[in-house]
C-alpha positions in Angstrom: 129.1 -3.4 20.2 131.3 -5.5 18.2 134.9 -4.9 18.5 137.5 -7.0 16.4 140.8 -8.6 17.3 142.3 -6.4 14.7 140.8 -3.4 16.5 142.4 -4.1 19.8 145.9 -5.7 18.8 146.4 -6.1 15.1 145.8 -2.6 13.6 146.2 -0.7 17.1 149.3 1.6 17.6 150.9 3.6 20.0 150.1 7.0 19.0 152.0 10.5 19.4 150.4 13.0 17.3 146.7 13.7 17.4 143.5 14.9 15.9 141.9 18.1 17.3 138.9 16.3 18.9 138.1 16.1 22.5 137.5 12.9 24.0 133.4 13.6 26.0 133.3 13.1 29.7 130.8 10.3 29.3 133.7 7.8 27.0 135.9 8.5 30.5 133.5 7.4 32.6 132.8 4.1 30.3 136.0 3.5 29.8 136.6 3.5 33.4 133.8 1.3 34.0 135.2 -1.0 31.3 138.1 -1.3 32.9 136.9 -2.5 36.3 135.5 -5.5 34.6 138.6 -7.3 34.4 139.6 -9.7 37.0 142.4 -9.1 40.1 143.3 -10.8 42.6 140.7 -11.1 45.3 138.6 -8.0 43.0 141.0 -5.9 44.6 141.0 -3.2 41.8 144.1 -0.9 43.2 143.5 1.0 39.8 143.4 5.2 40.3 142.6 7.2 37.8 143.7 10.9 37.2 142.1 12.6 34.2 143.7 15.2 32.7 141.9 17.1 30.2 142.0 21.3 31.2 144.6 23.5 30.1 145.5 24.3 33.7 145.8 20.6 34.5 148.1 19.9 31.2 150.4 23.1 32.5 150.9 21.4 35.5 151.6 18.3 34.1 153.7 18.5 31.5 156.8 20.2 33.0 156.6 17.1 35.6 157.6 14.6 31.9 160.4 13.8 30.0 161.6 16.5 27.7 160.4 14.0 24.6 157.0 13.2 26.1 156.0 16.6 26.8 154.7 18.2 23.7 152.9 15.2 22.6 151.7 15.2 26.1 150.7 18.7 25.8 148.8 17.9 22.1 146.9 15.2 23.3 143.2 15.9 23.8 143.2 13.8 26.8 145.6 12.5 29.3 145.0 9.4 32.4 147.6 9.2 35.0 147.3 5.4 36.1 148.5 4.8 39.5 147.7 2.3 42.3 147.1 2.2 45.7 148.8 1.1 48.1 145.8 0.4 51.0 143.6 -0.6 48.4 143.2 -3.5 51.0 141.1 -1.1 53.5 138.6 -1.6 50.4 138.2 -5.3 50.6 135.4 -5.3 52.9 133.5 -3.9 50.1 135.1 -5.5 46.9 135.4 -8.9 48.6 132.7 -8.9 51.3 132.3 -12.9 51.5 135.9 -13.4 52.9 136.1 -10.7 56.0 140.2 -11.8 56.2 140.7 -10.7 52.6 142.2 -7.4 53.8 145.0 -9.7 55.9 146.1 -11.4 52.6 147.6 -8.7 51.2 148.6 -6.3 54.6 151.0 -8.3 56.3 153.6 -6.2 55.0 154.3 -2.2 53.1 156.3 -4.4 50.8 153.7 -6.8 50.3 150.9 -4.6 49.5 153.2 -2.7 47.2 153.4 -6.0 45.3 150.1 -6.5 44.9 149.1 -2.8 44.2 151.5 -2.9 41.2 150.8 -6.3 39.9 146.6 -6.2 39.8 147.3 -1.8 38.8 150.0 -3.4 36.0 147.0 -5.7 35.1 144.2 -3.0 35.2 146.4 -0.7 33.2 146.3 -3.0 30.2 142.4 -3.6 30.6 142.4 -0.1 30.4 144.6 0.2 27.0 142.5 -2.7 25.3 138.8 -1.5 26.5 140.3 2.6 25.4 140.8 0.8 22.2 137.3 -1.0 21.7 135.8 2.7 22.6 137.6 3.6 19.4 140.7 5.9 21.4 144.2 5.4 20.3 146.5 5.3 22.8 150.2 6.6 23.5 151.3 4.7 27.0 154.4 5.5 28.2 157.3 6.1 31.1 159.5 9.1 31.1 158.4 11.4 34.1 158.8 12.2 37.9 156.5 9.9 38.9 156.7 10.8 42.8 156.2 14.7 41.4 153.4 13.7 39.2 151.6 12.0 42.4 152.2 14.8 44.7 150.9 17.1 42.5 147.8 15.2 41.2 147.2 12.7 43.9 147.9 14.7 47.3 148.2 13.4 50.1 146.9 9.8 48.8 148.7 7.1 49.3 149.2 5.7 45.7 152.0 5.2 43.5 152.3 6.3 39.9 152.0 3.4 37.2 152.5 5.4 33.6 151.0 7.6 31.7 148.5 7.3 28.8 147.6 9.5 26.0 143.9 9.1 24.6 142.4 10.7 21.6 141.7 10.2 18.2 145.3 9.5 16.7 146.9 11.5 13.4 147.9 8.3 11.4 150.4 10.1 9.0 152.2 10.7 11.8 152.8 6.8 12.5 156.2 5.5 12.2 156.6 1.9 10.9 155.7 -1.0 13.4 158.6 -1.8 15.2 159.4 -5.7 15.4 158.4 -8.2 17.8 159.7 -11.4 19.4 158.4 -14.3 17.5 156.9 -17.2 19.8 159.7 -19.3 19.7 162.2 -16.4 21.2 159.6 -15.5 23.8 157.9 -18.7 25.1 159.1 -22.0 26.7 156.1 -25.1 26.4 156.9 -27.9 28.7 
């Protein structure tokens, strides 16, 4: 597979309007697997996935977002709730198996694993974006929704903590808007 630089940043956007084409169960599970290749701290991988894909799932998800991010919510052949979790630590022994303390690093404190959890899930999130993007999905990541709603309803009684939400499908390109601008180097970067 050879996937360009133009692919994954240059020529990628943030999509809101969609083809009518269904994203196949197996480019979910790649995807996933893509995404668990990048690195965290100590492989801790606090990434959880929820697919949502079924009409019934998208009825219950979509009163649960912003008023603006619900019909393109409710168009978009597929939708991943990315959350983390917060004892992702109890899986250490497995992800981390040559240091048995790895667990302690990150438990000492609620607060501390919370840190974590959102930093390396913050970090999987974007591997996520780039390797949906080298499958060929466009993406439409966003915020705007009752996040502690969202995991009750989709993550019961787990203890994680919803990230954002990410559109995937096959985007309608005359629906883009114009790229919005970006911070050159010099506004955004100190070298020292």
């Amino acid at each position: 597979m050879s996937i360009s630089i133009d692919q994954l940043f240059n020529s990628a956007r943030t999509h809101s309007a969609w083809q009518d084409r269904p994203v196949p169960a197996e480019v979910m599970q790649t995807l996933y697997q893509m995404t668990v290749m990048g690195p965290t701290s100590a492989n801790c991988l606090p990434l959880r996935i929820a697919y949502v894909a079924s009409p019934q799932a998208k009825q219950q998800l979509v009163p649960l977002m912003a008023e603006g991010n619900r019909e393109k919510t409710r168009l978009a052949p597929l939708t991943a709730i990315l959350a983390y979790d917060l004892l992702f630590h109890e899986k250490l022994p497995k992800l981390y198996p040559h240091q048995p303390d790895a667990p302690s690093w990150f438990n000492s404190s609620p607060e501390s694993a919370r840190e974590a959890a959102l930093r390396n899930g913050s970090l999987q999130g974007g591997y996520f974006i780039m390797a949906a993007r080298a499958l060929g999905l466009d993406c439409g990541p966003m915020g705007g929704f009752d996040a502690p709603a969202v995991a009750q309803e989709f993550f019961p009684g787990m203890p994680y903590e919803v990230n954002f939400i990410c559109n995937l499908g096959y985007g309608d390109a005359s629906q883009l808007l114009p790229r919005l601008p970006r911070l050159s180097f010099d506004e955004a970067c100190i070298v020292e």
